[in-house]
MDTraj code that builds the backbone (N, CA, C; nanometers):
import mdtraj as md
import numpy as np

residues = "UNK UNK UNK UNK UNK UNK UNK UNK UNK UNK UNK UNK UNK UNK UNK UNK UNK UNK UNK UNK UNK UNK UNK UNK UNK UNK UNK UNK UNK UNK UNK UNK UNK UNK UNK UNK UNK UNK UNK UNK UNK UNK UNK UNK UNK UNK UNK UNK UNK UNK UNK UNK UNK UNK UNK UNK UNK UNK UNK UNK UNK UNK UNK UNK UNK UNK UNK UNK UNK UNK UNK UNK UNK UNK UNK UNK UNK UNK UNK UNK UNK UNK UNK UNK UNK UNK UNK UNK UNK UNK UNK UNK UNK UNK".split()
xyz = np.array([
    [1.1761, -3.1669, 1.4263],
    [1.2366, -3.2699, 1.3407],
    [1.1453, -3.3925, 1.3377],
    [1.1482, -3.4655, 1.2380],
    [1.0655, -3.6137, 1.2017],
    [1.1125, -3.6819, 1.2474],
    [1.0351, -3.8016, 1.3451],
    [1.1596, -3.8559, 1.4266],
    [1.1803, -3.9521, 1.3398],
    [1.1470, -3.9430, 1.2059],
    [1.2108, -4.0909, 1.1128],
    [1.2924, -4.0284, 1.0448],
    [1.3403, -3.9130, 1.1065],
    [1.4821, -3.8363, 1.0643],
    [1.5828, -3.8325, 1.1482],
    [1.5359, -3.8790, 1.2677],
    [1.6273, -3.9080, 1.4173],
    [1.7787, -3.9805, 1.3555],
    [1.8705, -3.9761, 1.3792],
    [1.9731, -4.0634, 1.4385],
    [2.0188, -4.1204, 1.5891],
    [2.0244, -4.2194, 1.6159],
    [2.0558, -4.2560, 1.7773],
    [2.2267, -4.2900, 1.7357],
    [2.2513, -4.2594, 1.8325],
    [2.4347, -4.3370, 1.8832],
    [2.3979, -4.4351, 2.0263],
    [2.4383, -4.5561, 2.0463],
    [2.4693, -4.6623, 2.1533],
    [2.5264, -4.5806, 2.2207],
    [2.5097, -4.5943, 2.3567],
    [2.5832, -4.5512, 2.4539],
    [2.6883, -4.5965, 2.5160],
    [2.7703, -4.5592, 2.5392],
    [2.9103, -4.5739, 2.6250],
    [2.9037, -4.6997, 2.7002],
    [2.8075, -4.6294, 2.8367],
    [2.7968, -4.6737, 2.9202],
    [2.6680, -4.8515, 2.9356],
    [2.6750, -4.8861, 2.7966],
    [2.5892, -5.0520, 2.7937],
    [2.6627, -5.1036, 2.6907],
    [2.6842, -5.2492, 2.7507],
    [2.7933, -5.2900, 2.6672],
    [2.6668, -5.4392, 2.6158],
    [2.6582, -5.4859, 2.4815],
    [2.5790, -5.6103, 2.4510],
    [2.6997, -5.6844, 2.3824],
    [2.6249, -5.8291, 2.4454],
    [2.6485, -5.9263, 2.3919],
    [2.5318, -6.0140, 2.3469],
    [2.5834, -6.0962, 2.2251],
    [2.4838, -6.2170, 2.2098],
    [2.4792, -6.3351, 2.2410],
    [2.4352, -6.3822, 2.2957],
    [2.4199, -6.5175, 2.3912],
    [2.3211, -6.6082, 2.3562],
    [2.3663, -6.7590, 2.2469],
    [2.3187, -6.7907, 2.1797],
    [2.1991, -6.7046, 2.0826],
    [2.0686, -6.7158, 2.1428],
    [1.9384, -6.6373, 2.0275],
    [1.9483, -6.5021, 2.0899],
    [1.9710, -6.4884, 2.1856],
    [1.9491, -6.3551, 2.2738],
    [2.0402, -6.2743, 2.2956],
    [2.0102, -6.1685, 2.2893],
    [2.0999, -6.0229, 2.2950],
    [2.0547, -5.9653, 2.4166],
    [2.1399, -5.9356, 2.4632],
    [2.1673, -5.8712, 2.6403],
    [2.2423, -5.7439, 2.6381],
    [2.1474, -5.6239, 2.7228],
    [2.2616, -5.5093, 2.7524],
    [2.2604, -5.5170, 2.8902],
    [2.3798, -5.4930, 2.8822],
    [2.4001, -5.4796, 3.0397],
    [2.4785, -5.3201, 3.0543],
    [2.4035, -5.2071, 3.1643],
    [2.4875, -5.1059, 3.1714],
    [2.6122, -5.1285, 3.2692],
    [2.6772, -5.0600, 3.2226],
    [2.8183, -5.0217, 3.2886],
    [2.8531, -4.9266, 3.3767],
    [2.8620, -4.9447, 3.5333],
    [2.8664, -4.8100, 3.5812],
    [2.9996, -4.8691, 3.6811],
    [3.0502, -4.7215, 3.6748],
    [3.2363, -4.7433, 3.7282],
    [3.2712, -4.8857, 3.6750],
    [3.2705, -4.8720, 3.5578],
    [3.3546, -5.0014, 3.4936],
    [3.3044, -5.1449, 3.5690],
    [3.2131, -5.1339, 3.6014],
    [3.1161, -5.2707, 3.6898],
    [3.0094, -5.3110, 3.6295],
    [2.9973, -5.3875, 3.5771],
    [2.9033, -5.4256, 3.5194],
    [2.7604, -5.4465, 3.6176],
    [2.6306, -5.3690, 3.5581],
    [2.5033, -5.3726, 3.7205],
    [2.4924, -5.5010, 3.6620],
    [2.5159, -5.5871, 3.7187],
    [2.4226, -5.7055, 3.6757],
    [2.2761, -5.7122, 3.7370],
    [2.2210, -5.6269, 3.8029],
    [2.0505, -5.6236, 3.8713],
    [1.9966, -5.5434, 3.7080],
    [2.0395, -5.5154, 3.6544],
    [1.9453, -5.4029, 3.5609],
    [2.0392, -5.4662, 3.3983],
    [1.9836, -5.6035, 3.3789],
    [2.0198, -5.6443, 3.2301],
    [1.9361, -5.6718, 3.1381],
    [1.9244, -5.6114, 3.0475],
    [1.7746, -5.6139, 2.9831],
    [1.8380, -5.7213, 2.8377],
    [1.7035, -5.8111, 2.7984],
    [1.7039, -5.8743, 2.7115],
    [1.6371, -5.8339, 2.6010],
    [1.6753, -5.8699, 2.4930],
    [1.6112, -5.7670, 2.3903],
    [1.5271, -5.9541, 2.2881],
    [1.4150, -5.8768, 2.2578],
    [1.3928, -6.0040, 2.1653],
    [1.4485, -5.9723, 2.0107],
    [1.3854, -6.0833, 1.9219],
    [1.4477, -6.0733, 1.7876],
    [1.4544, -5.9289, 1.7021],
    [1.3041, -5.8258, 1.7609],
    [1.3279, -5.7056, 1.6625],
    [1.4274, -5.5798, 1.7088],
    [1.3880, -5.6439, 1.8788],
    [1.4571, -5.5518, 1.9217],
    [1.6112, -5.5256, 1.9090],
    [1.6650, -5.6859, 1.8980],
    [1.8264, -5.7017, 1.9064],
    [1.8039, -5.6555, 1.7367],
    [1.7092, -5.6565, 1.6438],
    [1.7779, -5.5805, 1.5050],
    [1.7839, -5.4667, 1.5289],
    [1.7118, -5.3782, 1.5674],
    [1.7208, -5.2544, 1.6085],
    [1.8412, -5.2109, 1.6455],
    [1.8506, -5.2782, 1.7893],
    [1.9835, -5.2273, 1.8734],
    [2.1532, -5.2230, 1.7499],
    [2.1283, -5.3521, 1.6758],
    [2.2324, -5.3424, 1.5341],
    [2.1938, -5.2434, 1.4497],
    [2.1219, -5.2136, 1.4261],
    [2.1007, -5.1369, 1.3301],
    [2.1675, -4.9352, 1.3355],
    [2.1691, -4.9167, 1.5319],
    [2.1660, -4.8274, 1.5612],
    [2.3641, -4.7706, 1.5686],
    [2.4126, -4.7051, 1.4706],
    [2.5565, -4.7026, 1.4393],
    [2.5638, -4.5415, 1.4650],
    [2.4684, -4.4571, 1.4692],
    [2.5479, -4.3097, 1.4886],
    [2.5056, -4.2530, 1.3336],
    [2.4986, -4.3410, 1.2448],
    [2.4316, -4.2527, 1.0930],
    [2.3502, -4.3010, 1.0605],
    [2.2935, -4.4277, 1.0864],
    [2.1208, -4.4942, 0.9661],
    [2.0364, -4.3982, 1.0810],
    [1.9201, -4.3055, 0.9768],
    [1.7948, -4.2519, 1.0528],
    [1.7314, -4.3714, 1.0764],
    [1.6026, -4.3693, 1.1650],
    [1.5113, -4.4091, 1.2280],
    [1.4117, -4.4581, 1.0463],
    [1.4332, -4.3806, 0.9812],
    [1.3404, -4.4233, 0.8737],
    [1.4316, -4.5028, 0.8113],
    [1.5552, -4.5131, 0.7667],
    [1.6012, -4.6491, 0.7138],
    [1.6069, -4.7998, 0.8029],
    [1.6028, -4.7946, 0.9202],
    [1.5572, -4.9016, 1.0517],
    [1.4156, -4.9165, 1.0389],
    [1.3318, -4.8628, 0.9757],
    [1.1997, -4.9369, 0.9832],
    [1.2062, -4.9451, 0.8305],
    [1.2386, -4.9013, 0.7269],
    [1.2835, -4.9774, 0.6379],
    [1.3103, -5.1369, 0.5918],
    [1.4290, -5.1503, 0.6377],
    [1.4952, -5.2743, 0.7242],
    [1.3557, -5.3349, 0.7961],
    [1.3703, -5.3296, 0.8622],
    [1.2550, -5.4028, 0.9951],
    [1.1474, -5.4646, 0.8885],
    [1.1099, -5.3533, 0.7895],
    [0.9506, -5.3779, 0.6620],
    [1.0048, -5.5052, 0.6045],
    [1.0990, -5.4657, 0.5796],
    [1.2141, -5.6154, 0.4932],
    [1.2062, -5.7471, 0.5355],
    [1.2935, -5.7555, 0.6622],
    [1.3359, -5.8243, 0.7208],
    [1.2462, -5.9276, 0.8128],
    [1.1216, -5.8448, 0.8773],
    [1.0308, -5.9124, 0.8942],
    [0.9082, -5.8877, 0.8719],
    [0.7811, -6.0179, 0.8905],
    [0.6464, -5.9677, 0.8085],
    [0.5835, -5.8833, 0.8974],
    [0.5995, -5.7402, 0.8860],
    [0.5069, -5.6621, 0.9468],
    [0.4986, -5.5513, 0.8370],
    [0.3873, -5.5221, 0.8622],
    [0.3377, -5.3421, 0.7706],
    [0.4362, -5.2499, 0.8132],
    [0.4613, -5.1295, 0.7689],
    [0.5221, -5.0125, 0.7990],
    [0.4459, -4.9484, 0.8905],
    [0.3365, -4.9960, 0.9546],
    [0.2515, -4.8949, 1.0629],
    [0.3171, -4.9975, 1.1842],
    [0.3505, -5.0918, 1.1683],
    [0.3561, -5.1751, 1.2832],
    [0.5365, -5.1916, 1.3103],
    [0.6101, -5.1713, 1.2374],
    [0.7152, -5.1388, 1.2428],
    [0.7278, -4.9988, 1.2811],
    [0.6593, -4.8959, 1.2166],
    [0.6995, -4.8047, 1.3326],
    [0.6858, -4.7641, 1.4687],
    [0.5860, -4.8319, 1.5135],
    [0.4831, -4.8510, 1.6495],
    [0.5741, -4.9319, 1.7022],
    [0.6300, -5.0620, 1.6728],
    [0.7506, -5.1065, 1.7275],
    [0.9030, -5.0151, 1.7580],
    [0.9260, -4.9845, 1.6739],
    [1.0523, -4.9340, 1.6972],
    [1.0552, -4.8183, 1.7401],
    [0.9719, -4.7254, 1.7376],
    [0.9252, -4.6056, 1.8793],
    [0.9210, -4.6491, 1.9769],
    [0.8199, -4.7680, 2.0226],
    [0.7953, -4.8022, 2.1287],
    [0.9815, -4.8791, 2.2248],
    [1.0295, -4.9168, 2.0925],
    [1.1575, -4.9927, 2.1357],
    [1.2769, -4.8738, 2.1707],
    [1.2793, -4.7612, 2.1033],
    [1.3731, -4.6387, 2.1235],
    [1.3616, -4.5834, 2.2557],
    [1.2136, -4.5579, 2.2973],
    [1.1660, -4.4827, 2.3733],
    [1.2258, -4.5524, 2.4971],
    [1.2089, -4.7365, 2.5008],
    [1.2360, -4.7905, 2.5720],
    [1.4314, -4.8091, 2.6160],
    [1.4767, -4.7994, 2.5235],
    [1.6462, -4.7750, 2.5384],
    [1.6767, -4.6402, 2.5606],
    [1.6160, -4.5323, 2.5044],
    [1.6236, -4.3835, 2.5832],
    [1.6307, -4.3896, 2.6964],
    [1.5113, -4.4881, 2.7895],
    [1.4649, -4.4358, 2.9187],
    [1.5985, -4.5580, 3.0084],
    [1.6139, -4.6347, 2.9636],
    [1.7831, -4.7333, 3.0083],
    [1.9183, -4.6083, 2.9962],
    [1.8991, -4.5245, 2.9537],
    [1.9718, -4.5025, 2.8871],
    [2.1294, -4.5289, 2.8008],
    [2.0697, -4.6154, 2.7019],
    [2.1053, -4.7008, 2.6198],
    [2.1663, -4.6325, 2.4706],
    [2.0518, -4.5266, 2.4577],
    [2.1045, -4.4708, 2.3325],
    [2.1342, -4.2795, 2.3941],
    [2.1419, -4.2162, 2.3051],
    [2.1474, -4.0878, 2.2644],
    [2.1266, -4.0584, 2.1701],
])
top = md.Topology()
chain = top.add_chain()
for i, resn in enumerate(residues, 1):
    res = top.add_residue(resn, chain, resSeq=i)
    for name in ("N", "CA", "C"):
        top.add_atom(name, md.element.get_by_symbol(name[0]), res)
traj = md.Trajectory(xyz[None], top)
């Protein structure tokens, strides 16, 4: 499969909030929030993390991203691989 055919779903188990400019996940384990392991996401990343609902592919998110901010489509996708790969390994998405 193309991974700009991917769909991700958020995971259960990380709950975000936005806090003033910044977007925070924090995972959830036995209903406890880890507060040692809270990752901050910057501006493309917190679009990303919105963007990710269970149906937009990976190619309408760098879409978006081409839009939204000034980068090429080579650099938006190099971002947002690099940003998936990075919430995969949290495991953040599915």
């Amino acid at each position: 499969m193309n991974f700009l055919d991917k769909v991700y779903t958020k995971s259960d188990s990380i709950v975000s909030r936005k806090i003033a400019d910044e977007f925070i996940l924090v995972p959830i384990r036995q209903n406890v929030g880890d507060l040692e392991s809270i990752y901050t996401l910057n501006e493309t990343a917190a679009r990303i993390w919105e963007l990710i609902d269970g149906k937009i592919k990976v190619g309408k998110i760098k879409e978006k991203i081409v839009e939204e901010f000034e980068v090429t489509p080579e650099e938006a996708e190099k971002d947002i691989v690099e940003h998936l790969m990075q919430l995969e390994e949290i495991k953040a998405i599915i």
